[in-house]
C-alpha positions as CSV (number, residue, x, y, z in Angstrom):
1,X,-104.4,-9.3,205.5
2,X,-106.4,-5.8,205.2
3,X,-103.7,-4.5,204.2
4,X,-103.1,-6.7,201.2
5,X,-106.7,-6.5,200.4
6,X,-106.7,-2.6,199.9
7,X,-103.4,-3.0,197.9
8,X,-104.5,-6.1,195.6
9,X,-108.6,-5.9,196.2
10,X,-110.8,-9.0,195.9
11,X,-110.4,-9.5,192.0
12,X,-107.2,-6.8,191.8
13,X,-109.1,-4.9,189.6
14,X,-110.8,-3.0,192.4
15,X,-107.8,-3.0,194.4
16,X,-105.3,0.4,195.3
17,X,-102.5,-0.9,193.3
18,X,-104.6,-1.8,189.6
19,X,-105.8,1.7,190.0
20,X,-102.8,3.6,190.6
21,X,-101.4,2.0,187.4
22,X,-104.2,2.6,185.5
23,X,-103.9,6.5,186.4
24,X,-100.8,6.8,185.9
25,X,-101.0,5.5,182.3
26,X,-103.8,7.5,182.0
27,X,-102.2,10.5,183.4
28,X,-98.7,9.4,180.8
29,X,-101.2,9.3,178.0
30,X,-103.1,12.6,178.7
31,X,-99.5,14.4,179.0
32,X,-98.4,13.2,175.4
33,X,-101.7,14.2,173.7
34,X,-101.5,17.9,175.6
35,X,-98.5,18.5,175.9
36,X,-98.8,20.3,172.2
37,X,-101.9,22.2,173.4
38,X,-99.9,23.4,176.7
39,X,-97.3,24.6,174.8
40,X,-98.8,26.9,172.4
41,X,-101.2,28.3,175.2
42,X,-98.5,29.1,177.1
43,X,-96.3,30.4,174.1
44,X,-99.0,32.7,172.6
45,X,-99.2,34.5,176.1
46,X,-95.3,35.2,175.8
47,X,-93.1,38.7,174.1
48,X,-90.5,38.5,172.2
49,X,-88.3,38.3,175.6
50,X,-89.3,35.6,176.8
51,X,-89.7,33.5,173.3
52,X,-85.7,33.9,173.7
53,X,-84.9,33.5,176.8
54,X,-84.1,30.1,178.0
55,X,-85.3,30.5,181.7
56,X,-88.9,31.5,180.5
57,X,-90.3,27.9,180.0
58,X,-94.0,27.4,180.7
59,X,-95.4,30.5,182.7
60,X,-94.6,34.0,180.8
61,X,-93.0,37.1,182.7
62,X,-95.6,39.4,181.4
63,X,-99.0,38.2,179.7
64,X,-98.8,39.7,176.3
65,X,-102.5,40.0,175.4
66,X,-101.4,42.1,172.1
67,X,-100.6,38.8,170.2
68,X,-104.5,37.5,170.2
69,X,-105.3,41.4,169.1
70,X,-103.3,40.9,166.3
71,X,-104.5,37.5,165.7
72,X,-107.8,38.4,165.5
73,X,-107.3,41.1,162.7
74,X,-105.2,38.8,160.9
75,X,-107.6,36.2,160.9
76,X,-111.0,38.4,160.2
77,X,-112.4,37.1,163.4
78,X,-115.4,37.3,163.9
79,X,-116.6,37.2,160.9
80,X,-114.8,34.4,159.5
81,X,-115.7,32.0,162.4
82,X,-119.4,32.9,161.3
83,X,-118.1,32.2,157.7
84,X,-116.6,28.8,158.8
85,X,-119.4,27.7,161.1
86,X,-122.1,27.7,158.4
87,X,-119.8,26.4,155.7
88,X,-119.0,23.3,157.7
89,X,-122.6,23.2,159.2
90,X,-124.4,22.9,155.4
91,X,-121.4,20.0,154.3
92,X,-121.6,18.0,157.8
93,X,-125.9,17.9,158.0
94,X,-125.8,17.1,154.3
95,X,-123.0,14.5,154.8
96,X,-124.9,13.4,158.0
97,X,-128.4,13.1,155.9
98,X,-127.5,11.1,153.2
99,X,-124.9,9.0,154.9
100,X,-127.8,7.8,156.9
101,X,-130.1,7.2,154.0
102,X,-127.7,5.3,151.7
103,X,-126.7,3.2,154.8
104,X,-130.1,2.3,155.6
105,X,-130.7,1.5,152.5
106,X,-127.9,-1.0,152.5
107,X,-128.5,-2.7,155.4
108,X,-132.2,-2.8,154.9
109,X,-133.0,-3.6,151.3
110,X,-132.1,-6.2,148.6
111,X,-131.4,-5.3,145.2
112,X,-129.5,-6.5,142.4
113,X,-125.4,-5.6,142.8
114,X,-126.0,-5.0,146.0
115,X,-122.6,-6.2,147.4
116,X,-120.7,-4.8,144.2
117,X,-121.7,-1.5,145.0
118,X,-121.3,-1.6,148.7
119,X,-117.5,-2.7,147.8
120,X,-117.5,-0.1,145.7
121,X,-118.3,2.4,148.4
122,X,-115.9,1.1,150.7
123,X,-113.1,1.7,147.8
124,X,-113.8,5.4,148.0
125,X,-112.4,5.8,150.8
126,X,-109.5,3.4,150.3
127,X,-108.0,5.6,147.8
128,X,-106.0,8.4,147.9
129,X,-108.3,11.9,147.1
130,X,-104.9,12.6,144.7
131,X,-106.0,9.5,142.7
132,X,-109.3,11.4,141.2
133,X,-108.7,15.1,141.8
134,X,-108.0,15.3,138.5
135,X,-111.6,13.5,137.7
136,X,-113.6,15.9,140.0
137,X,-112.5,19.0,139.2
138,X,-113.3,18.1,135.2
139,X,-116.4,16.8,136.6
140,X,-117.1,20.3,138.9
141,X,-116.2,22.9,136.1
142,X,-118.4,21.0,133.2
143,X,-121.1,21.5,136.1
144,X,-119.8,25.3,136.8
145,X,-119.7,25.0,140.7
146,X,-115.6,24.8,140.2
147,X,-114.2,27.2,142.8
148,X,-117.8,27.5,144.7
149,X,-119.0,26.2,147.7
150,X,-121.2,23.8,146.0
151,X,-118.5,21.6,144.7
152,X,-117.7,20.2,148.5
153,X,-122.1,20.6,149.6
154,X,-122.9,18.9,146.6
155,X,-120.8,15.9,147.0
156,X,-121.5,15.4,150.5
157,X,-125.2,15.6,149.7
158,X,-125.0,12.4,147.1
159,X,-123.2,10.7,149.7
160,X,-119.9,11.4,148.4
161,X,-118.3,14.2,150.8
162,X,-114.8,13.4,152.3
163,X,-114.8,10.6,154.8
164,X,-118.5,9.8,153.5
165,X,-118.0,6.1,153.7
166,X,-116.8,5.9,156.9
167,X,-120.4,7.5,157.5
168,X,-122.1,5.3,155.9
169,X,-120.7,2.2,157.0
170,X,-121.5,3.2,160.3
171,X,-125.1,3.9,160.0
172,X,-125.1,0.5,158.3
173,X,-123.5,-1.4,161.2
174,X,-126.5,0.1,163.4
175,X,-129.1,-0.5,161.2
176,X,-128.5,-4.0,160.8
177,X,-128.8,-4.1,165.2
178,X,-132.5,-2.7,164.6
179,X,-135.0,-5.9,165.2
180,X,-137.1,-6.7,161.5
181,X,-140.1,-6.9,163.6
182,X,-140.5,-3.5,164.0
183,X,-140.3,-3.0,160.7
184,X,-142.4,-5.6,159.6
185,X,-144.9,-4.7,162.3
186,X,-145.1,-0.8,160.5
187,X,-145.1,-2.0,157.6
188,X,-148.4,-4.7,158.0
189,X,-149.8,-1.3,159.4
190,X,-149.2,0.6,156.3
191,X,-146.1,2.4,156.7
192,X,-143.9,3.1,153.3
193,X,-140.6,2.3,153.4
194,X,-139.6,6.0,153.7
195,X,-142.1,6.2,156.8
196,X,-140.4,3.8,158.0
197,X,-136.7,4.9,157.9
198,X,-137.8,8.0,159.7
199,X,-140.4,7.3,162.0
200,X,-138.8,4.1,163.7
201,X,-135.2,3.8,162.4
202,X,-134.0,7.3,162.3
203,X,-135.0,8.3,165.8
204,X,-133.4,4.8,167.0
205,X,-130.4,6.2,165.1
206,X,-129.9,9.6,167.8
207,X,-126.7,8.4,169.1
208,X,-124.9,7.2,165.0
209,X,-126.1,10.8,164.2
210,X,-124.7,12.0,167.2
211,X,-121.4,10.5,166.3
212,X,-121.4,11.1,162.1
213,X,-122.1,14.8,162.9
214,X,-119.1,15.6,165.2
215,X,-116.8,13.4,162.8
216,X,-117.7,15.6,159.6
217,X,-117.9,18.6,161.4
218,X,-114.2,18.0,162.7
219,X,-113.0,16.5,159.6
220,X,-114.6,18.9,157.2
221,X,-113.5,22.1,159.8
222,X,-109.6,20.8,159.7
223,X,-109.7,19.6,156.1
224,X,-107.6,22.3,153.7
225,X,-106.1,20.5,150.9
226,X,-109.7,19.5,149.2
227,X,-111.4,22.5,149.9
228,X,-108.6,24.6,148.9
229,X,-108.3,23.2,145.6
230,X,-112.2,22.7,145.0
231,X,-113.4,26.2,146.8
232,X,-110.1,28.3,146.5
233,X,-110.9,31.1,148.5
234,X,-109.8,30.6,152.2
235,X,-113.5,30.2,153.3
236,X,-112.5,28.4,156.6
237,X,-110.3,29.4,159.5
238,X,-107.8,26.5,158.8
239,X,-107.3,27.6,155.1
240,X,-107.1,31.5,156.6
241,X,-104.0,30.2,158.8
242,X,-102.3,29.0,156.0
243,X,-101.9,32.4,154.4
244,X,-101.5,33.8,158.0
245,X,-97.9,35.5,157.2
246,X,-98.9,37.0,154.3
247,X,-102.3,38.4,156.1
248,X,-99.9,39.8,158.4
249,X,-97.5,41.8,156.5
250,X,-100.5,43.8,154.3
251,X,-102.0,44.6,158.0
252,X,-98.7,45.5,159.3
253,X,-96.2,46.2,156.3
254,X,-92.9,45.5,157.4
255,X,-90.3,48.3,159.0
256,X,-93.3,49.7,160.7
257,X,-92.6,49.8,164.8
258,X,-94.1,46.7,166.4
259,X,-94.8,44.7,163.0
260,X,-92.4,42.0,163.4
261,X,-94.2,38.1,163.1
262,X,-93.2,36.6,166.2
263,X,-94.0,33.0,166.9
264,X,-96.2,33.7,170.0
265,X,-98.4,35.8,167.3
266,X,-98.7,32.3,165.4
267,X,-99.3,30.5,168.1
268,X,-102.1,32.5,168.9
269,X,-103.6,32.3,165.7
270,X,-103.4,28.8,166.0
271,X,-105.6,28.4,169.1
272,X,-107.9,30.8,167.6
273,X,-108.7,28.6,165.0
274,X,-108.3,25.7,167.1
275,X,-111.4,27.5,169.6
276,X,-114.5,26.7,168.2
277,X,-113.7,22.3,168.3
278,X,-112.4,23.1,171.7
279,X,-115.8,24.5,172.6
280,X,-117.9,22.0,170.7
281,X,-115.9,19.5,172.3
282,X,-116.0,20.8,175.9
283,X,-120.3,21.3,175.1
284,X,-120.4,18.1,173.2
285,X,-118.7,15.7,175.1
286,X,-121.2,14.0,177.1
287,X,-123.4,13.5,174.2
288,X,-120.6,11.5,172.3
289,X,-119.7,9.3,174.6
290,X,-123.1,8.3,175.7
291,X,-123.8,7.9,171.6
292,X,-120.8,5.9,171.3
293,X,-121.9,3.9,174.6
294,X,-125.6,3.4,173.3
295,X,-125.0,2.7,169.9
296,X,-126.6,-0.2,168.5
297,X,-129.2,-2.4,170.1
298,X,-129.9,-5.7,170.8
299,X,-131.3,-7.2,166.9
300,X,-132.3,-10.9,165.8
């Protein structure tokens, strides 16, 4: 009988055999999802010797640091991490911003065409960017900010950056949680409606901000085909990557000794620009899911 207890459990849920399946799916899962990231840590560490030779599988022979030196020239490092990071800072806090004032403004307020342009909203992110690419960069050279930064920062600061309705839609689904009576209650005391949004219903909001700011910052960081065709130059590390071969052959032409592209050298350059959302991930990570956990509140 104890014995089938600590196998089953009292509801099987808490009992040995619920939880070794559940870690071992788990455990299936986790392998699938970094199994990719394995691979090209252990690859970038490898020489050309071992990239061919079929014995060498996960751990390398010899730990050829020279690939990341390489990498790092190619890619400009550090300087363009510095270049990245405050590019994708300016577009996420301005996405972030107005995502949260356009969605309190829809879950809040009344006004005329008020579901019209909600639905409207939504559709921007139902179709394709290809659909109006053509539009926007009319649009961004009759403004001059074609091939700038501004024409992705200014977007994103209207509340049309990439993504931005999945932003807003989520600051609208917690704003609708927040009781009326605290906003009824500030504003009998006085309180404008902007006093309102963020004195009561912004702080409340710490935990949707939390989660609209790592989304853009991750989306905006990997995203290359808009900002490529709006920007043009390769102002962020995934955009330098693309053009990582050609980097390579003006630093080391080829026919010199050593200047052969090797995949390890790739690979490397690949978890170089792959870095900085590991480490705002690994820093981050407790914050998101307690956001994602607290978001929303008890409304009537």
């Amino acid at each position: 009988m104890s014995l089938r207890r600590r196998l089953l459990g009292m509801q099987f849920t808490d009992g040995l055999l619920y939880k070794s399946i559940v870690l071992l799916l788990l455990i299936s899962f986790s392998y699938i999802y970094l199994y990719p990231m394995l691979f090209m840590l252990t690859n970038s560490f490898m020489n050309v010797e071992d990239l061919i030779n079929p014995g060498v599988k996960w751990i390398p022979t010899v730990v050829e640091i020279e690939n990341y030196r390489r990498a790092v020239q190619v890619l400009e490092l550090p300087s363009a991490i510095f270049s990245s990071t405050s590019y994708v800072l300016r577009v996420s806090l301005s996405a972030t911003i107005s995502s949260a004032l356009i969605g309190y403004g829809f879950a809040t307020f009344n006004f005329p065409l008020k579901k019209l342009l909600f639905a409207l909203m939504l559709a921007t992110f139902i179709l394709p960017s290809q659909v109006t690419m053509v539009a926007n960069m009319l649009i961004f050279r009759n403004l001059g900010i074609m091939s700038t930064e501004q024409s992705m920062v200014l977007p994103a600061i209207f509340g049309q950056g990439y993504n931005a309705a999945i932003y807003i839609l989520i600051f609208y689904q917690f704003f609708k949680t927040i009781p009326t009576v605290l906003r009824e209650s500030a504003e009998i005391d006085g309180a404008s409606p902007f006093k309102v949004f963020y004195k009561i219903a912004l702080p409340l909001a710490i935990p949707s901000l939390l989660i609209v700011f790592l989304f853009s910052f991750v989306w905006y960081w990997n995203e290359t085909f808009m900002t490529g065709l709006y920007v043009g130059n390769p102002i962020t590390l995934p955009l330098k990557l693309q053009s990582f071969r050609a980097s390579y052959e003006t630093l080391f032409p080829p026919g010199s000794f050593g200047s052969e592209l090797n995949e390890a050298i790739m690979l490397a350059g690949n978890m170089m620009t792959i870095l900085p959302l590991l480490i705002l991930y690994f820093l981050a990570q407790r914050f998101f899911t307690e956001s994602i956990d607290r978001t929303g509140i008890t409304g009537e």
